[in-house]
N, C-alpha and C positions, 0 to 999 in steps of 0.2 A: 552466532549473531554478533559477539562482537569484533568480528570484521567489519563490521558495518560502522562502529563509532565512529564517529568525524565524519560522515558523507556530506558534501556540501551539495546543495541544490537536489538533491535527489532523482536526479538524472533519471540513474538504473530504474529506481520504481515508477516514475509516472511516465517514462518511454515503454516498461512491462506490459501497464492498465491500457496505452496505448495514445494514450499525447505527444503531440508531435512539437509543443513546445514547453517549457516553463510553468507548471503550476503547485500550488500547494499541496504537498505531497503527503501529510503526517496522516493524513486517512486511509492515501493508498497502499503507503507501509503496513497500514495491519492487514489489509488485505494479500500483500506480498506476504507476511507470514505467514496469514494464516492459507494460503494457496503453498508454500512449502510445506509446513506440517501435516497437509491434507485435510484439513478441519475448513475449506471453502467450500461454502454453501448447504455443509453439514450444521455446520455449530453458527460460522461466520458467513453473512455473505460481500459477498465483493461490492466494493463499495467507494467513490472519490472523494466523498465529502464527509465533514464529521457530524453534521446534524443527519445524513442517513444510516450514519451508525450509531446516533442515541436511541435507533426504536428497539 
């Protein structure tokens, strides 16, 4: 993961979730992790926003 320091705009992740333009990304990121680690939809689920990830 820390390849990843410094990513500006977050491109890679919110083109991954599937947005075709610019958006807040810091939600989609855990979801990018956790869809590496394998732990998506197990433990975490995939998710854009960060108030769907306080439940």
């Amino acid at each position: 993961m820390q390849k990843k320091i410094g990513n500006k705009g977050g491109e890679k992740y919110w083109r991954w979730y599937g947005f075709n333009q610019r958006v807040n990304w810091c939600a989609i990121f855990v979801s990018w992790c956790a869809n590496g680690s394998g732990i998506m939809n197990n433990t975490i689920p995939r998710f854009s926003l960060c108030i769907d990830g306080e439940k």
